[in-house]
C-alpha positions as CSV (number, residue, x, y, z in Angstrom):
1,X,-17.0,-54.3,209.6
2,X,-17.1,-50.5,208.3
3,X,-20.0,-48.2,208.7
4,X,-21.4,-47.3,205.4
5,X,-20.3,-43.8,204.0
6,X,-21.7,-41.7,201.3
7,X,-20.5,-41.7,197.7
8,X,-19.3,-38.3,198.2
9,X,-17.4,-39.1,201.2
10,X,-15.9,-41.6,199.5
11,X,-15.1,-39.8,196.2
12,X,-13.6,-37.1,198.9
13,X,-11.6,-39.7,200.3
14,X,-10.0,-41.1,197.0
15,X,-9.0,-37.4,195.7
16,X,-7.4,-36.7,199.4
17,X,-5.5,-39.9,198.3
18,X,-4.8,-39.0,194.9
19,X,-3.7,-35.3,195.9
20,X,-1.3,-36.5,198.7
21,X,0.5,-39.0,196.4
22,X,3.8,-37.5,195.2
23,X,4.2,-39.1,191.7
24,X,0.4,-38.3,190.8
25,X,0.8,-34.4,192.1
26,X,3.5,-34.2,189.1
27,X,3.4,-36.1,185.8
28,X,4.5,-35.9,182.3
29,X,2.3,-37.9,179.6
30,X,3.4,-38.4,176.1
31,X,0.1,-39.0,174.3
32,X,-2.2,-37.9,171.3
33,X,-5.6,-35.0,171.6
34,X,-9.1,-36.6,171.1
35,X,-12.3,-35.1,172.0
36,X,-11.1,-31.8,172.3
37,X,-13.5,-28.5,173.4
38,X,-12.8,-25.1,173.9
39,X,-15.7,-23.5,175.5
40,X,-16.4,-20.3,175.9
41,X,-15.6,-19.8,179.4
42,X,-11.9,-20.3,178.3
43,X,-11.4,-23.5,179.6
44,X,-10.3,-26.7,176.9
45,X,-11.5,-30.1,177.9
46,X,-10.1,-33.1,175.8
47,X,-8.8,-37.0,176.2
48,X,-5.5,-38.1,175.8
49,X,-5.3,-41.5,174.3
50,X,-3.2,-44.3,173.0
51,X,-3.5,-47.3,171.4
52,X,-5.2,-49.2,174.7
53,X,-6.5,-46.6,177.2
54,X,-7.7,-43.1,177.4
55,X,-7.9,-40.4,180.0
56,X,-10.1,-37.7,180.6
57,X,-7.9,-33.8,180.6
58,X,-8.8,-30.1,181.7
59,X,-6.6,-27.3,181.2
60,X,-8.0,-24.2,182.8
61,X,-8.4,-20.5,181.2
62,X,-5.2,-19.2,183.2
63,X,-3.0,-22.1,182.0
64,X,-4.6,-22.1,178.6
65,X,-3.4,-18.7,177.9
66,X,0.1,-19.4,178.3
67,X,-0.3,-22.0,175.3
68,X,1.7,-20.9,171.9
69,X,-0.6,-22.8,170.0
70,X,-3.9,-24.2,169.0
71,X,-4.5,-27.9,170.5
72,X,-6.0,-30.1,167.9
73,X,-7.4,-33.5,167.7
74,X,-4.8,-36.4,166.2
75,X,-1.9,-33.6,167.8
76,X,0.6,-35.4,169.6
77,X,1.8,-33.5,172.5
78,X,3.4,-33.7,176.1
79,X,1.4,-32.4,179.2
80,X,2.2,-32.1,182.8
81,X,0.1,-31.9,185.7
82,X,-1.5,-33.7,188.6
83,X,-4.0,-36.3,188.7
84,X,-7.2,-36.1,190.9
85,X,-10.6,-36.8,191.2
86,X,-13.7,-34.5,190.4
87,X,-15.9,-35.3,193.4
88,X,-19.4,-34.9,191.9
89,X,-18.9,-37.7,189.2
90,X,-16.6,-39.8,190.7
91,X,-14.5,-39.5,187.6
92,X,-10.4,-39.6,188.0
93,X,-8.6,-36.8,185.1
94,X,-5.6,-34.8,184.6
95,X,-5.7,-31.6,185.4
96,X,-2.6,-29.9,182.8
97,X,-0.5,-26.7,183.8
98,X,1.4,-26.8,179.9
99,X,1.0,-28.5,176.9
100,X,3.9,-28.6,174.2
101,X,3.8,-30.3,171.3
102,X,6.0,-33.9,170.9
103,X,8.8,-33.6,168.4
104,X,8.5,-29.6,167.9
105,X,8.5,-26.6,170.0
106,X,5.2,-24.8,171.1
107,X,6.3,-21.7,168.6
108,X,7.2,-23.9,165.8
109,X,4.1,-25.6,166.2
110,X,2.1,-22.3,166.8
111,X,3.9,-20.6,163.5
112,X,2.7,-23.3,161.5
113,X,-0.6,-23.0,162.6
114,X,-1.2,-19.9,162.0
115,X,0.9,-19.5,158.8
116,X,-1.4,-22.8,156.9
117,X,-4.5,-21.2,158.5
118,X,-3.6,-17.4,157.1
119,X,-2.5,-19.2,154.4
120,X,-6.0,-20.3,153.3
121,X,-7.8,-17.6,153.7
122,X,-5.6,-15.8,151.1
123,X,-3.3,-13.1,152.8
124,X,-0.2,-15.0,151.4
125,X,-2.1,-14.1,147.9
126,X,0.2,-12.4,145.4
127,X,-2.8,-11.0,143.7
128,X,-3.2,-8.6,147.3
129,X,0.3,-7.6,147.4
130,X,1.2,-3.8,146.3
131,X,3.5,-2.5,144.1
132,X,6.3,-0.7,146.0
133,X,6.7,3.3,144.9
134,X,9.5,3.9,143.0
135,X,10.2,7.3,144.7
136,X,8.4,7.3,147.9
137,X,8.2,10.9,149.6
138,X,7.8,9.9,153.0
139,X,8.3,6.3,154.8
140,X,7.1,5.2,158.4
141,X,9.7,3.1,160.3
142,X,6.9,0.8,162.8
143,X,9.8,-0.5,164.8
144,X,11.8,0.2,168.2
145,X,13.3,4.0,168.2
146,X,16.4,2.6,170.4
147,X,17.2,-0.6,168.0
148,X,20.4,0.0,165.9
149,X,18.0,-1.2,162.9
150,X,16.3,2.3,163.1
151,X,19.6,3.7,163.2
152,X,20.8,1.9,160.2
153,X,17.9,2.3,158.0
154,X,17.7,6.1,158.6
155,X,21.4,6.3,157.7
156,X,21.1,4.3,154.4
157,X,17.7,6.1,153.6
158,X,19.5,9.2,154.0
159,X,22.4,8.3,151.8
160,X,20.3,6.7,149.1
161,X,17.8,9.1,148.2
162,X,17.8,11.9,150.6
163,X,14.6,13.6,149.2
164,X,12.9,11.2,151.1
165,X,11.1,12.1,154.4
166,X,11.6,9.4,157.1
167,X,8.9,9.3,159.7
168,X,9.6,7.0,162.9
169,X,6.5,5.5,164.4
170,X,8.0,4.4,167.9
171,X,6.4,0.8,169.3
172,X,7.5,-1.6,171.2
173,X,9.3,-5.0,169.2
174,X,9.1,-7.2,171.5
175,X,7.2,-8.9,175.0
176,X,3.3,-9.1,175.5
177,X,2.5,-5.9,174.9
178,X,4.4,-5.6,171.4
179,X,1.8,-7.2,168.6
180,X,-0.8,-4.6,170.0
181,X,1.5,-1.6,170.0
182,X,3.0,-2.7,165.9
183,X,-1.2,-3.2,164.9
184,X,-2.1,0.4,166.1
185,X,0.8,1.5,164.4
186,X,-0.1,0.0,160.8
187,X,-3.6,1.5,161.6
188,X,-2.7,4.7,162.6
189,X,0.1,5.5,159.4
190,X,-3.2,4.3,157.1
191,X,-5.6,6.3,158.8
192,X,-4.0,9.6,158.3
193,X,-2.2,8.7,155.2
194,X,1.2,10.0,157.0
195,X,3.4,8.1,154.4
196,X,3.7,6.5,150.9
197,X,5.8,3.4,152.5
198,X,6.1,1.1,155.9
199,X,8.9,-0.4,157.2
200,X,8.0,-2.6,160.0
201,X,10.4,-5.1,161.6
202,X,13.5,-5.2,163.9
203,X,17.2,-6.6,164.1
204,X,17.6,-10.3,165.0
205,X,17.2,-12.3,167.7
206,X,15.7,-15.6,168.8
207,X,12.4,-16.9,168.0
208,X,11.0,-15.6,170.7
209,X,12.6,-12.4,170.6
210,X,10.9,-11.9,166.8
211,X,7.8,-13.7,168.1
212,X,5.8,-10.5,167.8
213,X,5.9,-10.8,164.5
214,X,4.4,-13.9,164.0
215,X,1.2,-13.2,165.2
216,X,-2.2,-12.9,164.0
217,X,-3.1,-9.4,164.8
218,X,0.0,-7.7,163.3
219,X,-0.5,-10.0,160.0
220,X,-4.0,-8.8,159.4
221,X,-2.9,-5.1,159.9
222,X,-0.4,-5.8,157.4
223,X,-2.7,-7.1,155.2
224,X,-5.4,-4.9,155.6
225,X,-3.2,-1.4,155.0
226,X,-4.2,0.7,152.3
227,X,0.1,1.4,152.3
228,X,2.5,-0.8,150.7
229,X,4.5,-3.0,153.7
230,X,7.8,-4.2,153.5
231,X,8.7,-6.6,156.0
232,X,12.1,-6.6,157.5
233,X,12.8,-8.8,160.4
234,X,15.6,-10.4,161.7
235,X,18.7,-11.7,159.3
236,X,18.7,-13.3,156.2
237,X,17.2,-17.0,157.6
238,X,14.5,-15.1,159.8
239,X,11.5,-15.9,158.3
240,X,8.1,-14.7,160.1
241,X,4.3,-14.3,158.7
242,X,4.8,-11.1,158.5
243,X,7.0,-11.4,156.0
244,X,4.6,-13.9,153.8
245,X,1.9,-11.3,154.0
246,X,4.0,-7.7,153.4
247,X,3.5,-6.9,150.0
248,X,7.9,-7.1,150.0
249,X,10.3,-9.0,152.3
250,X,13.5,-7.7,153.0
251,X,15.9,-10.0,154.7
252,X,17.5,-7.6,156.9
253,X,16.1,-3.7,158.2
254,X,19.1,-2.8,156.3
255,X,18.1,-4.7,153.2
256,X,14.8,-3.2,153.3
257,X,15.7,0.4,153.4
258,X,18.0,-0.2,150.1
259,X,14.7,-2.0,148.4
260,X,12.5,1.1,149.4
261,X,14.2,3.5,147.8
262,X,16.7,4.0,144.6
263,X,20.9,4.8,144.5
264,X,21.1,8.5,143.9
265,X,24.8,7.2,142.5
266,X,23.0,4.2,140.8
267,X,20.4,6.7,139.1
268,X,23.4,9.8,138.4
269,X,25.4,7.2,136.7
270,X,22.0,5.9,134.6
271,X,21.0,9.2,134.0
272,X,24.9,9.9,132.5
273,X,24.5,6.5,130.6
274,X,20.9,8.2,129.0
275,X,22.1,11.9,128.3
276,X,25.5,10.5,126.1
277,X,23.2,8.3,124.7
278,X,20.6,11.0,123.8
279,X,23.3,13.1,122.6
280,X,24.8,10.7,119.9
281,X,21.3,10.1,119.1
282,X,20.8,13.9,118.4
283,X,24.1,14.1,116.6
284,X,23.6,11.3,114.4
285,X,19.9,12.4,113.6
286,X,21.6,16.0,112.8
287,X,24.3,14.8,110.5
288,X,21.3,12.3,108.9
289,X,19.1,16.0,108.3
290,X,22.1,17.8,107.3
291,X,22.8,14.9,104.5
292,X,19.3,14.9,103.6
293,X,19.4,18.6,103.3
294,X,22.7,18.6,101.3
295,X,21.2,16.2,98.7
296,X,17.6,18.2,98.3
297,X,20.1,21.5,98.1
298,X,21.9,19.4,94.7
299,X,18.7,18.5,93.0
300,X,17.6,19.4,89.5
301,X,14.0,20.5,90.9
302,X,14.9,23.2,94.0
303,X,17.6,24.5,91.0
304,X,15.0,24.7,88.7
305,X,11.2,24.8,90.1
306,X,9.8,24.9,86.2
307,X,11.1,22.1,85.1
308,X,8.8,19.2,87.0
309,X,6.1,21.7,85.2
310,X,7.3,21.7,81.7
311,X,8.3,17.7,81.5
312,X,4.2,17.8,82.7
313,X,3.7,19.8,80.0
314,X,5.2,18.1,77.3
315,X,3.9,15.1,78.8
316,X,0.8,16.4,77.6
317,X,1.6,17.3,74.8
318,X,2.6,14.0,73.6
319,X,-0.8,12.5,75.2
320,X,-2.6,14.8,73.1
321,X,-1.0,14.3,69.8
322,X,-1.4,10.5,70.3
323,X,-5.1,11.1,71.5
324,X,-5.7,12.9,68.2
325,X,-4.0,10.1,66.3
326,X,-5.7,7.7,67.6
327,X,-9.0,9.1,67.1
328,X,-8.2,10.2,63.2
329,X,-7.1,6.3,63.0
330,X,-10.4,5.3,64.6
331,X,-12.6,7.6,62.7
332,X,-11.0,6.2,59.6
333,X,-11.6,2.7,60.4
334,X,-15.1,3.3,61.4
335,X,-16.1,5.3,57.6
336,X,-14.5,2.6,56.2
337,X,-16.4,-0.2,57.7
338,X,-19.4,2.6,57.2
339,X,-18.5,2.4,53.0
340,X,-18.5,-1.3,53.0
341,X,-21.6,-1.5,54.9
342,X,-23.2,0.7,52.8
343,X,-22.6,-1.0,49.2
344,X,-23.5,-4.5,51.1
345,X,-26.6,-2.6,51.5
346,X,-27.2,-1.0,48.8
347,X,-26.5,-4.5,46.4
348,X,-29.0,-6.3,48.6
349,X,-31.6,-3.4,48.2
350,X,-34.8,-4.4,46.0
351,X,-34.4,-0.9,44.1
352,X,-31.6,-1.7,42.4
353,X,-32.7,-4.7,41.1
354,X,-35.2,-2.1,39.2
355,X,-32.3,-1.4,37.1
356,X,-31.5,-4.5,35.4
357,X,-35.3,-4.3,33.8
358,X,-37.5,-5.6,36.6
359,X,-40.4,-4.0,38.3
360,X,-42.5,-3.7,41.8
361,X,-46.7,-3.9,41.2
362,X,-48.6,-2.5,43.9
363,X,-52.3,-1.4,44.6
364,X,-53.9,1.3,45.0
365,X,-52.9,1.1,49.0
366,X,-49.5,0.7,48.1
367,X,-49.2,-3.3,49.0
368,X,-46.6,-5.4,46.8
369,X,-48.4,-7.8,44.9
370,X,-46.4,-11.1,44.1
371,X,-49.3,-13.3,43.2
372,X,-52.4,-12.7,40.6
373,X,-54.7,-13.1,43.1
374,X,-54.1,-10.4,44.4
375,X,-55.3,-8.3,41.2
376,X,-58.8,-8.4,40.1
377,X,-59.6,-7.4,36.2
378,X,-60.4,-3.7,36.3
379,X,-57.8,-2.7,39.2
380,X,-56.2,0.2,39.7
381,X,-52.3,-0.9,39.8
382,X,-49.3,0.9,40.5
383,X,-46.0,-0.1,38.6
384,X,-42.5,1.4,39.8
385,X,-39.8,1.0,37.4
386,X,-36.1,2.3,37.9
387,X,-36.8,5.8,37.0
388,X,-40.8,6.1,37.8
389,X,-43.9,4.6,38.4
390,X,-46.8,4.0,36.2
391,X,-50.7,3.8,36.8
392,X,-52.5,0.9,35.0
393,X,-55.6,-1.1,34.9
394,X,-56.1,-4.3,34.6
395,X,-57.7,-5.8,31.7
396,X,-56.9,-9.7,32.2
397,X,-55.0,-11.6,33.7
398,X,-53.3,-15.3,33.1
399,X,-51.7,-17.3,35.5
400,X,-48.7,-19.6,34.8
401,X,-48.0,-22.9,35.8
């Protein structure tokens, strides 16, 4: 029979076991992220995990910063490492050197990442992007100063539109140190307002080669400059973030220079195009004046100013004459009507009857009398006949029935 050890002697024992076996120094596990931490520290702690079992993972700080991309729970992905024990809890895990995702590359998996995480937060927006300047005076070229893509963009800038100053910003395109170098760059063209344009990008290469540009602290400079970006990296299928954030992709440096500014040939055959036009626009507006003129020349009223003023005046004449007319007319309709108003009048008019033998009594007030009780015997009356009136009293009266 054994002595009896401690736990930790015996936890010691099983890792000396574990870290002498050759298969368990070196495995590969296809399996999918649960669980997983990041702490601050730098270290990620998670569980892999499949249908039946689970085991319990540590990648340290110094591995972890080789990774391409952002581990995630539900990721499937392929580690390596060796399998020991942690001595204090007696607990058995895998301790990973890499970590690539299953079915993908770590950059593609890393690209997408960050591209539907940018993505959200809006620098893909096309409400953010910038209008590129038609005639830019001066453009910064962020990329290598030994490329040939410098070379060729200065040549085409140059035969394009040669009033354009082209500024070269030197930084390194490529390796660890490159995403720093291209940031400061964008900064440092913003902060002193040193050109109207950027350029940033560099001729092809592999994925890794243009890797600089795909990552997070050269897309935010892009996004945040004050100066319109174009993007131009690669060829024609090189796609990177920084081209979804540049306010313009080009698909090659090449390409990009002929977007930034115009065709000096292009714009001396347009402006040609615009002066024959303007000049057969003149002509024909001429020859329209000259007509114009030609017929004002002919007419009646330039030969004879007076005339406008005497057709005016016999104008008025005529309205005058038919204004007098017409008021004689009116005049004589209105005495006419006046003449048979008057004898309607006068045959309705009590004094008139007077003349055909009748009379009007009155009193001495001057009232009409029409009855005899009016009249007391002894009254002074008043009689108006057609040609005068008399002054009677009187002396009796009978009343007829």
């Amino acid at each position: 029979m054994t002595e009896p050890i401690s736990v930790t002697a015996l936890n010691r024992y099983v890792k000396q076991l574990l870290d002498r076996d050759e298969v368990l120094s070196r495995v590969l596990v296809r399996s999918e992220i649960s669980n997983y931490k990041m702490y601050p520290s730098g270290h990620h702690y998670f569980s892999l995990k499949d249908a039946e079992s689970s085991i319990r993972c540590v990648m340290f700080r110094r591995e972890a910063l080789s990774l391409r991309f952002r581990p995630e729970n539900g990721m499937k992905v392929i580690v390596s490492g060796r399998v020991s024990v942690f001595p204090r809890d007696g607990a058995y895990q895998l301790y990973c050197d890499t970590m690539v995702p299953d079915g993908v590359g770590d950059l593609a998996a890393a690209f997408e990442q960050l591209k539907n995480r940018l993505h959200r937060e809006g620098l893909f927006d096309p409400a953010h992007k910038k209008p590129i300047p038609p005639y830019p005076k001066t453009i910064a070229l962020v990329t290598s100063p030994a490329g040939a893509a410098v070379r060729d963009m200065i040549r085409i800038l140059g035969e394009r539109w040669p009033l354009t100053k082209v500024l070269v910003v030197p930084v390194r395109v490529q390796g660890e140190e490159a995403p720093g170098e291209i940031a400061q760059a964008l900064d440092l063209v913003n902060a002193c307002q040193a050109a109207e344009l950027i350029i940033t990008g560099r001729g092809g290469g592999s994925m890794e080669d243009l890797w600089a540009f795909n990552d997070e602290e050269v897309a935010r400079a892009i996004w945040r400059s004050q100066i319109p970006v174009i993007s131009a990296v690669g060829h024609e299928p090189d796609v990177t973030i920084a081209d979804f954030v540049a306010d313009l992709r080009a698909s090659t440096p090449s390409n990009a220079a002929e977007l930034a500014v115009p065709d000096r040939e292009e714009l001396g055959e347009n402006l040609g195009h615009l002066s024959a036009r303007l000049e057969k626009t003149m002509d024909r507006t001429l020859r329209l004046h000259r007509e114009q003129l030609t017929r004002l020349g002919s007419s009646p009223h330039l030969r004879s100013p007076l005339r406008p003023i005497q057709d005016k005046r016999f104008l008025l004449d005529y309205q005058q004459r038919r204004l007098h007319h017409s008021g004689e007319r009116l005049l004589g309709d209105a005495q006419q009507r006046l003449g048979r108003i008057a004898a309607s009048l006068d045959a309705l008019s009590p004094f008139r009857v007077l003349s055909r033998g009748y009379s009007i009594a009155q009193n001495e007030d001057g009232a009409v009398l029409s009855t005899i009780d009016q009249v007391t015997v002894g009254d002074s009356l008043r009689v108006r006949l057609s040609d005068g009136t008399l002054t009677c009293t009187a002396q009796g009266k009978e009343k007829h029935t």
